[in-house]
N, C-alpha and C positions, 0 to 999 in steps of 0.2 A: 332269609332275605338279604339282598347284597347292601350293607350300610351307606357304602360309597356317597351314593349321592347326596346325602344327608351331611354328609360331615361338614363340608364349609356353612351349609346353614347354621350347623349347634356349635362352628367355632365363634359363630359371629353372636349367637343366641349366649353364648356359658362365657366368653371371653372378650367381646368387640372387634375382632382380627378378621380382616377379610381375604386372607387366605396363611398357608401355613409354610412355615421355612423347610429348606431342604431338610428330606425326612420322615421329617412328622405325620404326616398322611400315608407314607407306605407303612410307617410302624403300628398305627392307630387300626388302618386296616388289617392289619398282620396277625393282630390281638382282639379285634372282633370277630375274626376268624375262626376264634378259638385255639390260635397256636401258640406255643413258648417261644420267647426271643431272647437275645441278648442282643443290647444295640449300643453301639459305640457309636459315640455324637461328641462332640466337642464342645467343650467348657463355653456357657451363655450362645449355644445353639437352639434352646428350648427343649430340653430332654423332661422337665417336668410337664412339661402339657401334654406330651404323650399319653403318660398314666392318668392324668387331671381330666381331661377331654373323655379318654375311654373311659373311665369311673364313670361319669355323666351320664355317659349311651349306654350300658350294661344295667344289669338286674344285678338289686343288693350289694354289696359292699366293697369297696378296694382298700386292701392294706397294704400301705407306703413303708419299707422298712428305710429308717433313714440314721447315720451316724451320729447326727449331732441334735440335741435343742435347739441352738439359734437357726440353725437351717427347717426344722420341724414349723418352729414359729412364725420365720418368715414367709414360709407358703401361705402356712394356715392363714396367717394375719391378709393375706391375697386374695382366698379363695371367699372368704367371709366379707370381706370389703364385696365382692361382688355376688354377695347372695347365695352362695354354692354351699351345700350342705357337706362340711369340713370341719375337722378338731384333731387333735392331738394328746395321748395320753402321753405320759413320762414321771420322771422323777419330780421336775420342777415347781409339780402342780401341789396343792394340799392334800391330805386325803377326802377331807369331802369333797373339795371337785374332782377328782380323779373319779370318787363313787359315782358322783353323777353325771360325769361324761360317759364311762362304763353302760349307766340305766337309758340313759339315751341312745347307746349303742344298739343296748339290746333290743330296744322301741324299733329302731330304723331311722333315729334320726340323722343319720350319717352316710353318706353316702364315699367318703374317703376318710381313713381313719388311718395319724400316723404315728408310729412305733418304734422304738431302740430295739435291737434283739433281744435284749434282758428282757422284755415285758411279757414275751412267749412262756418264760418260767413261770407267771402267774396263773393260778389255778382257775381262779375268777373268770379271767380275760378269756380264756383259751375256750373254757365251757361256756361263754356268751358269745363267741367267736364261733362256737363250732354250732350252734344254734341258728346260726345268723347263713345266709349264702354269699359265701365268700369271692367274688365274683375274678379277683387278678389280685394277685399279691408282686409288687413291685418293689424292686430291691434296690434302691438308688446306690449311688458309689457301689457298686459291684464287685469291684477291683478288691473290697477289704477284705473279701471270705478268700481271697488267696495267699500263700504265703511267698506265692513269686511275685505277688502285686506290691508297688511302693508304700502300701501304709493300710496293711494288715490290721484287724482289729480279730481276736480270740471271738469274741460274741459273736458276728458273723457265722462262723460255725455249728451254731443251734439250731441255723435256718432250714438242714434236710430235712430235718426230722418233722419240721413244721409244716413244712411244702408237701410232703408224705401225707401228710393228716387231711390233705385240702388238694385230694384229686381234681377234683370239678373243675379246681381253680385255673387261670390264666395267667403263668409266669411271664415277668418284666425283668430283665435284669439291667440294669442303666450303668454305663461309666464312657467318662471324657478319654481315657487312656488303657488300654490294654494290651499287650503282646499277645500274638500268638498262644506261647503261654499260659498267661492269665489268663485267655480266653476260655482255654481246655479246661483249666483247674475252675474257673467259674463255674461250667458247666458238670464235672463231675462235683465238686462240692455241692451243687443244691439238688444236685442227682437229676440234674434235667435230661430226656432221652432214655431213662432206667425206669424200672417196677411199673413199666406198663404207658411211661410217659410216652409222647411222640419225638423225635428228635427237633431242637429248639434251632429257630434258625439264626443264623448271626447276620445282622444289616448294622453295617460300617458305612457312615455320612462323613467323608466331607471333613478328612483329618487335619486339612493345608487352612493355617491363619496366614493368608498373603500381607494382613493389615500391619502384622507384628513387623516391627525392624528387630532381627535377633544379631546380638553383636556381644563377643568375646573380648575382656580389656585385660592384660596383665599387667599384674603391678607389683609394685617393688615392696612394699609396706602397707600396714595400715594406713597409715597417714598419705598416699597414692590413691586408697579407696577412697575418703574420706570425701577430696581435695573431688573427686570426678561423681561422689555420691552430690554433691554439693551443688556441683556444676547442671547434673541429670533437675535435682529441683528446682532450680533458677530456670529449666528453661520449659519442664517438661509437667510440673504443678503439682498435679497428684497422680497419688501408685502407694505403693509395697516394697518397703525395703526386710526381704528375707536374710534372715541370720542362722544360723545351724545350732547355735547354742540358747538358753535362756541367759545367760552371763554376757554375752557378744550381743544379744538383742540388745540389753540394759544399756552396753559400753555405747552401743553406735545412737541408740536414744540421747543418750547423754551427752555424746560429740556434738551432735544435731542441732540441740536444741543450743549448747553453747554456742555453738555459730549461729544463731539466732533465726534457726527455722521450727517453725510449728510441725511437729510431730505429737505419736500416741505410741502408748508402747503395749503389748500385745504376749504374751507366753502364758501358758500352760501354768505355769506356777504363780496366775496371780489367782484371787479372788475371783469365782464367777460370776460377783457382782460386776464385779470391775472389767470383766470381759466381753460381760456384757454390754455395758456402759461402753465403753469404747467402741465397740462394731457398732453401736447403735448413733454413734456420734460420727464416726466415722462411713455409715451407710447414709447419713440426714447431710454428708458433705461438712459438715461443721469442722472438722480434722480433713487437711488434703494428705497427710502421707501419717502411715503407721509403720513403724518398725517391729517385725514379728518373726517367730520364731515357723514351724508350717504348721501350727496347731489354728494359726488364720489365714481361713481361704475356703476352705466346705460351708456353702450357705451366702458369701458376699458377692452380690449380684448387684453392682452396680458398674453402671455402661460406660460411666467416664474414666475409666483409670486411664491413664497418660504414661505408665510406664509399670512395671515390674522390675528391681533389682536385686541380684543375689551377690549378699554381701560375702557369704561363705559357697563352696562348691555345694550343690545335691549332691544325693546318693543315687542318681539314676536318672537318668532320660525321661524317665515315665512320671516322675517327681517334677522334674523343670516344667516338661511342658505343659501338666497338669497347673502347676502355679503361675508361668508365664500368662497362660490361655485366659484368667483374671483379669489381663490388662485388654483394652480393644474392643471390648463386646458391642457398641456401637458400630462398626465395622470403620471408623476414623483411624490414621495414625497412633500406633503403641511402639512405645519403645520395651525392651528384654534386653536387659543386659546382663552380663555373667561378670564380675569381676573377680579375675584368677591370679592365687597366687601360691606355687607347689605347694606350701608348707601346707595348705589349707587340706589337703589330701590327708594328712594327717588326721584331722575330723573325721572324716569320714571310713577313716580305716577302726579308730574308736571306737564308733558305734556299730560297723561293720561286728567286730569278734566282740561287742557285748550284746549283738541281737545273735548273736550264730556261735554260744556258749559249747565249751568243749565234750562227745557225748561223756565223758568217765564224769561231768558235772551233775548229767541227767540222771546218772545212776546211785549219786550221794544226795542229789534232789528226795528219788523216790523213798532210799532209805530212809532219812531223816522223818518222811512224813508218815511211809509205815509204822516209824517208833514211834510218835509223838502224835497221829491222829484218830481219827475213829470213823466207824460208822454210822455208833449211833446217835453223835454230836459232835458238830462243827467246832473246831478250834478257831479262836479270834484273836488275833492279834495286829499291830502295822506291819507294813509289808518289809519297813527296815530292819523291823526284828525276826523277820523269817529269812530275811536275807543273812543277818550274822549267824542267824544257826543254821543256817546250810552250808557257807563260805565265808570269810571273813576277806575274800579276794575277789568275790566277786560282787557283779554291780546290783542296782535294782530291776534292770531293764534287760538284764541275761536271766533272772529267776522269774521276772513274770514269763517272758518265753518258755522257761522251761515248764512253769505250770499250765499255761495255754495246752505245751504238747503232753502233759497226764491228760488234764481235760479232754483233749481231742481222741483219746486215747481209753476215755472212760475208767480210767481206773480213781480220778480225784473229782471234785464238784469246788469250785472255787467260786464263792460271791462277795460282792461290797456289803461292808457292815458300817455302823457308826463308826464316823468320827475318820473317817479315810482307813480303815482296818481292811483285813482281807479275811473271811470263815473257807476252811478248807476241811472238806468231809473226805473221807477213802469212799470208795464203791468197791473197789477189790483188795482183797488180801494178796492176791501175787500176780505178777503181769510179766514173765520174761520175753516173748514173745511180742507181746506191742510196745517191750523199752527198747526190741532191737531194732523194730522199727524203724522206731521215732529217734533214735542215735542213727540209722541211716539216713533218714530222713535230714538227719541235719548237718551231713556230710554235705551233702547234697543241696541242701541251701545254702550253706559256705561257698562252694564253688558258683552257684549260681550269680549269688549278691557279690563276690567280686568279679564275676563278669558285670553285673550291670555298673559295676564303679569304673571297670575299663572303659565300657562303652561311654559312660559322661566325659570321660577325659579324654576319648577318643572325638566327643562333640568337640572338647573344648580349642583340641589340637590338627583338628582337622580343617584340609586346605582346599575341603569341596564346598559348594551351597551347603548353607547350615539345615534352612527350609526343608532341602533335599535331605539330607543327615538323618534328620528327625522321622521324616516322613518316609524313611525306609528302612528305619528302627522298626518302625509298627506298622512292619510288610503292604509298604503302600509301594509295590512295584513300578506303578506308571508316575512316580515321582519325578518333577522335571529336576536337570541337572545343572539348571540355574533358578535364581531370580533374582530381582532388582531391590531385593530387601535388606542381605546380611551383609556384613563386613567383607564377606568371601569373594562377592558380585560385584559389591558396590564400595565403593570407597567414603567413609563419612568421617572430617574430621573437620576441629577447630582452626589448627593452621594451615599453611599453608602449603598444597601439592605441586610439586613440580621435579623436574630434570636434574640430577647434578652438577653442582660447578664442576670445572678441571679436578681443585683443591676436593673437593667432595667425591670425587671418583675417586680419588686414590684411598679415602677416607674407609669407602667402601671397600671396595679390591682387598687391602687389609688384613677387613673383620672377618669378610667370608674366607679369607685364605687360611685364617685363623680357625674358623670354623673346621673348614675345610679339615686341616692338619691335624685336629683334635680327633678325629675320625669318630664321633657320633659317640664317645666315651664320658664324654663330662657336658655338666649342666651349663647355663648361661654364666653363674654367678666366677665359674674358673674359667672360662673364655674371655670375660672382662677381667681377671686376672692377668691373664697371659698378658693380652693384647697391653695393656698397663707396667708389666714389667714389674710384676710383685714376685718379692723374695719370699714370701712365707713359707715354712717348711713342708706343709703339703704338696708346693706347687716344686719344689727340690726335690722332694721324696719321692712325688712320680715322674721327675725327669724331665717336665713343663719349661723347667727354664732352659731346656735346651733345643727347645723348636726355634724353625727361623723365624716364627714372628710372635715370639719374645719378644717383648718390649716397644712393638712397632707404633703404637700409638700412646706411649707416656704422656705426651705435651696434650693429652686430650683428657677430660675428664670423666669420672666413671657418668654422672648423669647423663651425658653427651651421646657415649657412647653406648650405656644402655637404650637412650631413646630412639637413636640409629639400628640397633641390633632388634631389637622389638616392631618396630616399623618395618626390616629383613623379614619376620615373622611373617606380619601380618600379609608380607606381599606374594610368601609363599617362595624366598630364596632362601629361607632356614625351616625345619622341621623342628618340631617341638615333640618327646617320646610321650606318651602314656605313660602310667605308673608312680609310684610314691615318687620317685625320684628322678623326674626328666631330663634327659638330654637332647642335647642339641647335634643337628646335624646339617650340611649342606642337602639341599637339593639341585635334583639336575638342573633347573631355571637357576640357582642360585648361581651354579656354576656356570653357566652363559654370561649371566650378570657379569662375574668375577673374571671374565674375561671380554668383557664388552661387547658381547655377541647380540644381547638384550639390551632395548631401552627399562629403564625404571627409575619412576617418580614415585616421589617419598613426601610424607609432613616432617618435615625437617623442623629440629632443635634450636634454639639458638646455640651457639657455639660457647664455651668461655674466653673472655678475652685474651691475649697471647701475650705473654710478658717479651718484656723487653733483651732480659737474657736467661734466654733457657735453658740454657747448660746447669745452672747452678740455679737452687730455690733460695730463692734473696728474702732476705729478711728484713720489712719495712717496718717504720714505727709507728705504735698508735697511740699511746702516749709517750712521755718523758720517759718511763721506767718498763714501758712492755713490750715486747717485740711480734711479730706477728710471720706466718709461713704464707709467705705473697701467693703460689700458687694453687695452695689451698683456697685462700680468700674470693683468687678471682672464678675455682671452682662453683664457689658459693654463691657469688654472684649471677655468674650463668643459671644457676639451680633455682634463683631468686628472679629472673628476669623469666622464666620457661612458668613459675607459678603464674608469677602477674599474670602474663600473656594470657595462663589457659582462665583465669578466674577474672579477666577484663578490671584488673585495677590498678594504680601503680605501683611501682617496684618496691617502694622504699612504706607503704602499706604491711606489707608483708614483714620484712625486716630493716631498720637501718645500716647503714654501714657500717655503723661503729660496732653492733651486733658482732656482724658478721667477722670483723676484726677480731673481733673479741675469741668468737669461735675457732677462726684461723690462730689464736694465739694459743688459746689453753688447749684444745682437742680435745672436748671431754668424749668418755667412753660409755658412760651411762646417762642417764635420763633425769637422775637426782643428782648430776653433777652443773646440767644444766639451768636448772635454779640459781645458781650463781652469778651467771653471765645478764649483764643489765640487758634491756630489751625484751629477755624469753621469762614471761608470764605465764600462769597456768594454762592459757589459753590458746596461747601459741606454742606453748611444751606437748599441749597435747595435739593439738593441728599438726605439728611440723616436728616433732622432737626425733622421732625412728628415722624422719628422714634424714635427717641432721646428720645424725648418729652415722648413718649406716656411707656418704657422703666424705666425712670424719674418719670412718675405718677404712673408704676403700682408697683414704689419699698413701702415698708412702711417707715414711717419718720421715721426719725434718723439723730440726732445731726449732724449739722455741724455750724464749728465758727471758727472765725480767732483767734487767741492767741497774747498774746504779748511776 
């Protein structure tokens, strides 16, 4: 019988909803059907009501495989609020309610029942399960059982064997993001289309978040993030400030709060009491912004976020927009911003070659545990101590990969034991044949995963629609080649856009000539060399100091000219390269500009003031006995009037003059030198100090000394 027409009845009967968001009704249908899917929908598009709804209308039971507890909880705690026969087994639980969610299982009192992968190794579960008519097994985040997906989880891969066991049943495979790729490996991993299956269909809803403003910031320091994270909360409320590290989560929590915003902080390595506690304070609204590391974000389903920020680069396209998609789900205004800065690539090359460990590692892996494990008893130990006796060089998060690929591989059995330990059993005594494998295997995910690192930096540097960008990452063909959202299309800034003065053409002409002459071979930070007229021996050693526009704009300050050269970026008259190490290059429109063939409007700087003789750096006094480097100072001033401006306060808020004097006087070079200097407080050493510093270094020497 055709379900059809039923369904808005039993959305309205199981849910209150009188009709269903794009999607939901062709998937729902698709799986009453009786077929296998895999359906790519978008983060708070409704992909759980899919499976929630069908469980309702089908005979016997739906098993929800889902990655995390708080996400298990929060449906359940949904589905029970509205009377729908739902639980949840897991670790979290004691054992006797686990036995007797289990006995009620077996009863029928369940009509969705949701599960970690690990719970299929239970002997219990699986023979009350296989008792039971299994009616659709739904695999939510879909994306983890691949290893070309962003955020791969080992346990996932238990799933064939389970799906095999439960013909009858009706596969769901659910994820916000997937390539191509991952779609493939979705599908052979849970063996959909194989040993008699029918092939699964893929229905993709509706990849375009118009609501999202996606916008790329580069910056020069921390203290540049810090200053624009600051600015995003004053105006934008609540969101997610993403960090790549647990350490960098902590730091920027800590910046945060010293400038006196209400934050939560959020990593993997706290208590999961305390994990909890916080999502649960931070879903109740009581907290508007958490600072996390991406271990938060699977399960928080709340409409109002106002913003997403990534304080460090992702690892992937597939990463961002998956955590972006968090913000907006009311379909109102979200801002996504990326704050970029090269060095941060570094991060992610890190973790890049400690998930995609070398194969001659995988073969002193296996050794070690053929010497030292067994058969017919699991070896228990922490995972730190199986890390020093396999390498003393390598990390922890290259040897759980490499046990994942024995695992996958069947020749080991790895499980959680007390106290955060890891029991590793052999199943085989020799395996040369699946180690060569799986050492191809990992050739091959090397080149894969820095392909997806190029492609993020390829977002980050690219001078099309970002919207567009994204959405033809994840072969969305008919992707439009504008919108009225990103940085790319639209222009969105605090000061003020307009035309160049006379004095500001020439300003420009310059920088791009400079650009220009570097021919695409060096980064930003030796272009504001050049153009500054620094002697330093690198810029000798390659011969720098012998272009014509050497020295063309000394009288100008490096913040000035940075914020000029970066707004060239942003308008698409410089190129910015991909890769660990960017260069810079002109573009055709740049070169129009550079010859006035093009109008272009810019948010312009303030300038620093222009000393009175600029030939020579004069040395004024600040007190009796101290001398100061005037053109430094009035650097600093500019640098001090560009804060105010972007953070709406007055100038001398930020620092006084005599500060600033002070800085122009002594130059310090580090950050514990600044202690010293009256004015700069822990507070403002940590707001302002890199920038200080880096300000400081890019001025040229010049006398300073105390007098008598």
């Amino acid at each position: 019988m055709d379900p059809a027409p039923d369904l808005r009845a039993a959305l309205k009967e199981h849910f209150g909803f009188l009709s269903f968001l794009p999607g939901q009704e062709e998937t729902i249908r698709h799986t009453l059907n009786g077929d296998d899917s895999i359906v790519i929908m978008p983060t708070g598009k409704g992909k759980s009501l899919c499976y929630q709804l069908t469980a309702m209308l089908l005979e016997g039971v739906t098993v929800v495989v889902s990655p995390l507890i708080a996400l298990m909880k929060d449906q359940v705690d949904g589905l029970v609020a509205r009377n729908l026969p739902a639980t949840f087994i897991n670790s979290s639980l004691s054992w006797q309610e686990m036995d007797h969610r289990i006995r009620e299982l077996e009863r029928g009192s369940y009509k969705l029942v949701y599960v970690a992968p690990e719970r299929f190794r239970n002997r219990r579960f699986m023979e009350v399960l296989q008792n039971r008519q299994v009616s659709l097994m739904a695999v939510d985040e879909a994306h983890c059982i691949s290893h070309w997906g962003h955020d791969f989880r080992p346990e996932y891969l238990r799933l064939a064997p389970v799906v095999s066991r439960f013909p009858e049943a009706r596969v769901m495979a659910l994820t916000a993001t997937a390539t191509p790729y991952v779609r493939e490996d979705i599908l052979k991993q849970l063996g959909l289309g194989q040993e008699g299956r029918s092939e699964a269909r893929l229905l993709v809803f509706g990849l375009a978040r118009p609501n999202l403003r996606l916008m790329v910031t580069r910056t020069a320091n921390h203290q540049a993030k810090l200053d624009r994270v600051i600015e995003i909360l004053d105006e934008w409320e609540s969101g997610i400030v993403y960090c790549a590290t647990r350490k960098q989560t902590e730091r920027v929590h800590s910046l945060l709060r010293d400038a006196g915003r209400k934050t939560s902080l959020y990593h993997a390595g706290l208590p999961d009491q305390e994990r909890q506690a916080v999502q649960d304070r931070f879903m109740g609204k009581d907290v508007p912004v958490v600072v996390a590391t991406n271990a938060f974000g699977m399960g928080v389903d709340r409409t109002d976020l106002r913003f997403v920020v990534h304080w460090d680069l992702p690892g992937s396209v597939e990463a961002y927009y998956q955590e972006i998609g968090r913000a907006g789900r009311d379909g109102s205004p979200a801002l996504c911003e990326l704050l970029y800065n090269y060095a941060d690539v570094r991060t992610q090359e890190f973790f890049l070659d400690a998930a995609n460990p070398e194969p001659f590692l995988l073969e002193r892996t296996w050794r070690v545990l053929r010497r030292t494990c067994s058969r017919e008893e699991p070896r228990v130990q922490p995972f730190t101590a199986w890390t020093r006796e396999i390498s003393s060089e390598a990390s922890d998060l290259s040897i759980r990969t490499l046990f994942s690929l024995l695992e996958r591989s069947e020749l080991i059995r790895q499980e959680p034991a007390p106290g955060g330990q890891i029991a590793i059993s052999l199943l085989q005594d020799s395996g040369r044949v699946r180690l060569d494998r799986e050492a191809s295997y990992l050739v091959e995910k090397r080149r894969r995963d820095r392909r997806k690192l190029r492609d993020i930096l390829g977002y980050v540097n690219s001078t099309r629609c970002r919207h567009g960008y994204i959405l033809g990452y994840f072969g969305d063909r008919e992707a439009a080649a504008e919108c009225d959202n990103c940085d790319r299309c639209r222009r969105f800034s605090t000061g003020e856009i307009r035309e160049p003065t006379e004095e500001e053409w020439v300003v420009l002409q310059k920088a791009l000539s400079c650009v220009a002459r570097m021919q695409g071979r060096f980064g930003l930070a030796k272009v504001l060399q050049v153009l500054r007229g620094s002697k330093a021996q690198e810029i000798m050693d390659r011969g720098l100091d012998r272009l014509s526009t050497h020295g063309l704009l000394t009288s100008h300050g490096q913040t000035y000219l940075r914020a000029i050269l970066e707004e060239l970026i942003r308008d698409g008259c410089v190129r910015v390269s991909s890769g660990e190490y960017p260069v810079v290059s002109i573009t055709p429109r740049g070169r129009r500009v550079m010859l006035r063939q093009d109008p272009v409007e810019l948010s312009w700087p303030v300038p620093p003031r222009k000393r009175a003789k600029p030939k020579a750096r004069a040395a004024a006094p600040v007190t009796d006995d101290l001398t100061y480097d005037e053109a430094l100072f009035e650097e600093l001033r500019s640098w001090r009037t560009n804060r105010a401006r972007e953070a709406r306060i007055p100038p001398y808020t930020v620092l006084h003059d005599a500060t600033l004097k002070l800085l122009a006087a002594v130059r310090p070079r580090r950050l514990a030198e600044l202690e010293s200097i009256k004015g700069l407080g822990p507070a403002k050493i940590g707001r302002y100090g890199e920038e200080l510093l880096e300000i400081v270094a890019g001025a040229q020497a010049a006398p300073s000394s105390k007098t008598t």
